[in-house]
C-alpha positions in Angstrom: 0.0 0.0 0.0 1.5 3.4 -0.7 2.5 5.8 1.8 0.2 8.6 2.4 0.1 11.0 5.3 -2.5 13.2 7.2 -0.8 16.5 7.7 -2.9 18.5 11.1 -2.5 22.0 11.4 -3.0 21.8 15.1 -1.1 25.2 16.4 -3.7 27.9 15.8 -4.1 30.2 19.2 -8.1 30.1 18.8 -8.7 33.4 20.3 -12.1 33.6 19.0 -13.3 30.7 20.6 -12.8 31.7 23.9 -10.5 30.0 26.9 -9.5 26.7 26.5 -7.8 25.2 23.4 -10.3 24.8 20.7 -8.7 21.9 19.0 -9.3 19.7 21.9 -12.8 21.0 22.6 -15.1 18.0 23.5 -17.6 17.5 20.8 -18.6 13.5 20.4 -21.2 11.4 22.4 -18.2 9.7 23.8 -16.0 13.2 24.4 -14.8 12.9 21.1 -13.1 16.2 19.3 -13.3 16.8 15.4 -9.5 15.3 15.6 -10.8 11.9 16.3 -13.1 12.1 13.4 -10.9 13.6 10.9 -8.5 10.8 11.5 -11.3 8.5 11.3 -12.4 8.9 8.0 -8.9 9.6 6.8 -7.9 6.2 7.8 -10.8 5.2 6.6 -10.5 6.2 3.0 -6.5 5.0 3.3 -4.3 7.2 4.5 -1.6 5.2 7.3 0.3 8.0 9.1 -0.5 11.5 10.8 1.6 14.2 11.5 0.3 16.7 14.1 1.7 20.1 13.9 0.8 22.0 17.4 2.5 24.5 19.9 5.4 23.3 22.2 3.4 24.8 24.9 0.4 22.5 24.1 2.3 19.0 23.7 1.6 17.4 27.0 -2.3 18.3 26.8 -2.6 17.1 23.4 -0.8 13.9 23.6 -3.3 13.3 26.3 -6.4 14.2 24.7 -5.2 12.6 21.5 -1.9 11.9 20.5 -1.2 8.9 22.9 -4.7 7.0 20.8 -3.6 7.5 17.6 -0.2 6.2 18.5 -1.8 3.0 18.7 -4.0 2.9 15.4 -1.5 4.2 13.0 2.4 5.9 12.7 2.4 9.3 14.3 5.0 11.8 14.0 5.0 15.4 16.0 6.0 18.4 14.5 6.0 22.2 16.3 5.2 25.5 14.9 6.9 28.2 16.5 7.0 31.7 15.5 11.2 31.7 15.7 11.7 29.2 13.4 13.2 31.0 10.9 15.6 30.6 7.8 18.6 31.6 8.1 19.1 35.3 8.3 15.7 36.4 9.5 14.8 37.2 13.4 11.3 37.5 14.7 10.1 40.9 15.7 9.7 41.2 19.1 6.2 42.6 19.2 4.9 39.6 17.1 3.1 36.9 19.0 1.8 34.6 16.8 3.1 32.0 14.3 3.7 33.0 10.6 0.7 31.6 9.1 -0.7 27.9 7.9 2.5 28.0 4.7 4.9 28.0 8.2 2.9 25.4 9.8 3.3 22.9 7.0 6.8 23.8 6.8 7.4 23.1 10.0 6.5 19.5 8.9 9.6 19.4 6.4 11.4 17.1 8.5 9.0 14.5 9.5 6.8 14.4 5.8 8.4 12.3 3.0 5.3 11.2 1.0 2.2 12.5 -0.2 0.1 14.0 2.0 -3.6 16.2 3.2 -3.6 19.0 4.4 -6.2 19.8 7.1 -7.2 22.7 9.8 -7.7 20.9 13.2 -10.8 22.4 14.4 -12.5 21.7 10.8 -14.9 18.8 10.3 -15.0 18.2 6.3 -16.6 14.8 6.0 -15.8 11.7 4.5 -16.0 12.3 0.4 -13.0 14.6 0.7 -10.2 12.6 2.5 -11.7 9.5 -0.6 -11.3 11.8 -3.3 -7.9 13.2 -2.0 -6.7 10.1 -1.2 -7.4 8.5 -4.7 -6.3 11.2 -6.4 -3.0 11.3 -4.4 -2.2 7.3 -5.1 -3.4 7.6 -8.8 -0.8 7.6 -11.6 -0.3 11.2 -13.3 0.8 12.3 -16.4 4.2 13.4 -16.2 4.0 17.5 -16.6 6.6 20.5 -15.8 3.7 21.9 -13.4 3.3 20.7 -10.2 0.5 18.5 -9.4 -1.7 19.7 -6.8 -5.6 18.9 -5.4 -8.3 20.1 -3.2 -11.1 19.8 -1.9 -13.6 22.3 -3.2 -16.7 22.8 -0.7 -19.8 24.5 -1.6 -19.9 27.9 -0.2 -23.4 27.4 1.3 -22.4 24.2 3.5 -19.3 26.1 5.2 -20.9 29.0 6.8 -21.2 29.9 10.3 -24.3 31.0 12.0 -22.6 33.1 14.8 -20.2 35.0 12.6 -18.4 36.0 10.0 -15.7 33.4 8.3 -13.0 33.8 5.9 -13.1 31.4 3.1 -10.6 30.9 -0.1 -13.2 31.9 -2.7 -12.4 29.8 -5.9 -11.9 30.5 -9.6 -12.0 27.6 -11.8 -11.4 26.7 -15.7 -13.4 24.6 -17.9 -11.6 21.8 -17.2 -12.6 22.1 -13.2 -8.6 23.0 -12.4 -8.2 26.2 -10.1 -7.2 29.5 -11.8 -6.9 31.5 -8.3 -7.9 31.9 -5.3 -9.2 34.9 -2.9 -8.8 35.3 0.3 -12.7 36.7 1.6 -13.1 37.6 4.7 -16.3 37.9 7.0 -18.6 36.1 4.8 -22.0 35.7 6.2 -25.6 34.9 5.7 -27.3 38.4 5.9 -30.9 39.6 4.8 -29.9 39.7 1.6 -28.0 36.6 0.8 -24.5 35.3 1.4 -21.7 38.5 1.4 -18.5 39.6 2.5 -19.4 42.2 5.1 -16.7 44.7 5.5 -16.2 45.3 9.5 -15.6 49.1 9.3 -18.3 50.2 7.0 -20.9 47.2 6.8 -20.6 48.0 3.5 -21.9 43.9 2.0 -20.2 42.5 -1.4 -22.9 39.8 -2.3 -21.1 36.2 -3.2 -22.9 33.3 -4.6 -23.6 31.0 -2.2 -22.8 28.0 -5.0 -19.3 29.3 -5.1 -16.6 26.7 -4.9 -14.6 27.2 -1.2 -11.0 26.4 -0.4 -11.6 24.6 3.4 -8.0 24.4 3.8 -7.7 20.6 2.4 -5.1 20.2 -0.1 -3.3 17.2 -1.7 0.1 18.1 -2.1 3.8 15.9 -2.4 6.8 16.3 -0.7 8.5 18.6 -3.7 5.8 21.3 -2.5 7.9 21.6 0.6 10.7 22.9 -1.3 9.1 25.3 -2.8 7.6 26.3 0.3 10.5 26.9 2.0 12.0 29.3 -1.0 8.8 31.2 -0.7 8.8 32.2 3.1 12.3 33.2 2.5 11.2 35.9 0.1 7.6 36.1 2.1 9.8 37.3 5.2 12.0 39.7 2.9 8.8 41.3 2.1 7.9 42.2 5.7 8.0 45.7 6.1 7.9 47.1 9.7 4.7 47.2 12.0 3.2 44.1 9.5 3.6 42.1 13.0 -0.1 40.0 12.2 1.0 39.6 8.5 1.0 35.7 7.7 2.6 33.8 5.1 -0.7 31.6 3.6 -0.5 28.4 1.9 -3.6 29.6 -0.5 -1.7 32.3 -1.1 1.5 30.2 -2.0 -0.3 28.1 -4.0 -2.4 31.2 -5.8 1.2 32.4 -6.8 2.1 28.9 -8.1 -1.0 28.8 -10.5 -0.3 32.1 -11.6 3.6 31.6 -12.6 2.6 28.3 -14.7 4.2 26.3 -11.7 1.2 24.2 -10.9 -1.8 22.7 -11.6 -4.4 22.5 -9.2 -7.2 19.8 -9.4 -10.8 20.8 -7.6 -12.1 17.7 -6.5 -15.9 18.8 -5.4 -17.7 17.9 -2.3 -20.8 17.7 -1.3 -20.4 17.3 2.4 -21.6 19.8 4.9 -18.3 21.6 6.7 -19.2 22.8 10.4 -16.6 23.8 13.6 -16.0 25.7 16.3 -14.6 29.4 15.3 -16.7 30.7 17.6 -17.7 29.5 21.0 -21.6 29.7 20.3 -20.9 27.1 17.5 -20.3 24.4 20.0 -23.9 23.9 20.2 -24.8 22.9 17.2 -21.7 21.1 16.2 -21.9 18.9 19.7 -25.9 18.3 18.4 -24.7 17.5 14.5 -21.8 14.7 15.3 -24.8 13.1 17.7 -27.0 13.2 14.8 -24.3 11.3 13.3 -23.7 8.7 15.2 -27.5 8.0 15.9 -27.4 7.3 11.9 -24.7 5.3 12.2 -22.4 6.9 10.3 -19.9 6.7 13.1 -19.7 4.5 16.1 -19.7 6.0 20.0 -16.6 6.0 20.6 -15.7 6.7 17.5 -12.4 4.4 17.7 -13.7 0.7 19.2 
C-alpha cells in the first residue's frame, strides 16, 4: 500500500473561541473532538500516518487528549510550529506573538513528511468524500508534466458557513476543465438579509457572493516537492515584511495562488458535497456537539468513535 500521510495544522491560538484550546474541545457522544473524526475517516478512505503540527506549549495536553490513541492505530509523527523558526538570516520581531501563518505550519512539517500528504485545519470537520477523493487522487498515476500536481477539496460555499459570525473562506476561480485559476482570500462572509456576502467590518458595506461558489476549506493534496518550494517562498515572504506588519501571515492559499499564476502548478478541484461545520466561535459548539450526535445515531460513526 503506498504511503500517504495526514498533515494536522493543530497550532492555531483560537482566540475567537474563547479559553480553552479549541482543537481539543469536546464534541462526540463519547468526548470525542473533530481530531478523532478527521482521523477517522482519513484512515478510513486509506491514509496510514499522521503528522500533528501543534505549539510546544500545548504538547503534554494534546498527547493526552489525542496523540497517545492515535499512536496506537496508526504511525504518528509530531512536529512544532513556533513563530522563531526562521531561515537563516531572518529574526522574529519582538512585538509579534503569533506563528507566521498555515505555509509556516506545514513547513514546519519538512522534517518529519516524505510522502504524499492532506492537508487539514484541526478544528475543521470536512466529511468523508473529501479525504476519498484526495486520497485516490494522491495514489493515482499522473501524467508526467513541468507543473506541479496539486488537489483540493472544493466545498460549496453554502455548506461552510457559520451562524454566529463571519468566516473567511478561499473563494475559488476555476477553468473549464474544473482545475483552479486562483484563489481569494474573503473575509467575514456571512448569511445576511440579503443573501451570502463579504461584510466589510468598518463600513458594513456587503459585497454579495454566490452561495454556489466553490470554497477552499484548507484541504489540499500536495507531495513532498511542495515543501521545497515552500521553503523558498517564506524566504522571500519574510523579505517582504516591512515594519509594523507584525499580524501579516505567510498563507498556503496564497502560495499556491502564486504557483498557478507563474505556470508552476496545476491544481485539481475535486468537489464535495459534504456539509463543513466547527468551532470558530464558541456559540458554535452547540450545534456542532448536536450535528456529530446526529451522526452517530445514523450510524455513520460508532460511540466511541475508535472501538
Amino acid at each position: 500500500m503506498k504511503k500517504t500521510a495526514l498533515v494536522i495544522m493543530a497550532a492555531g491560538i483560537g482566540s475567537r473561541f474563547g479559553k480553552g484550546i479549541k482543537q481539543l474541545a469536546k464534541v462526540g457522544p463519547a468526548g470525542e473532538i473533530i481530531m478523532d473524526y478527521s482521523i477517522h475517516d482519513a484512515l478510513e478512505a486509506g491514509f496510514n500516518k499522521v503528522v500533528f503540527i501543534i505549539r510546544k506549549d500545548i504538547e503534554a495536553e494534546f498527547r493526552e487528549v489525542i496523540g497517545n490513541k492515535i499512536e496506537k492505530l496508526t504511525e504518528v509523527e509530531y512536529a512544532y510550529q513556533d513563530l522563531n523558526d526562521l531561515p537563516e538570516g531572518f529574526t522574529c520581531p519582538e512585538d509579534r506573538t503569533k506563528p507566521w501563518g498555515t505555509g509556516q505550519a506545514v513547513l514546519a512539517a519538512r522534517k518529519v513528511i516524505r510522502e504524499p500528504f492532506i492537508v487539514i485545519n484541526a478544528d475543521d470537520y470536512y466529511g468523508k468524500e473529501a479525504f476519498v477523493k484526495i486520497h485516490d487522487y494522491l495514489v493515482e498515476e499522473h501524467e508526467e508534466k513541468e507543473k506541479m500536481d496539486i488537489c483540493m477539496a472544493g466545498f460549496i460555499l453554502k455548506n461552510t458557513l457559520s451562524e454566529n459570525g463571519g468566516v473567511t473562506r478561499g473563494i475559488c476561480s476555476l477553468n473549464e476543465d474544473k482545475k483552479l485559476t486562483g484563489i481569494t482570500e474573503t473575509f467575514n462572509i456571512q448569511r445576511t438579509e440579503d443573501g451570502v456576502a463579504a461584510v466589510d467590518e468598518e463600513t458594513g458595506e456587503k459585497t454579495p457572493i454566490d452561495p454556489e461558489a466553490m470554497a477552499s476549506m484548507n484541504m489540499w493534496g500536495l507531495t513532498p516537492e511542495f515543501l521545497k518550494v515552500l521553503e523558498e517562498g517564506f524566504k522571500d515572504f519574510l523579505a517582504g515584511v516591512k515594519p509594523g506588519e507584525i499580524k501579516k501571515e505567510y498563507l498556503l492559499p496564497a502560495v499556491i495562488d502564486q504557483l498557478i499564476k507563474e505556470g508552476k502548478a496545476e491544481v485539481a478541484v475535486l468537489k464535495t458535497h459534504d456539509t463543513w461545520f466547527g468551532v470558530t466561535y464558541q456559540e458554535d459548539k452547540e450545534k456542532v456537539v448536536k450535528a456529530f450526535q446526529e451522526l452517530a445515531d445514523k450510524g455513520v460513526y460508532t460511540t466511541p468513535v475508535f472501538q
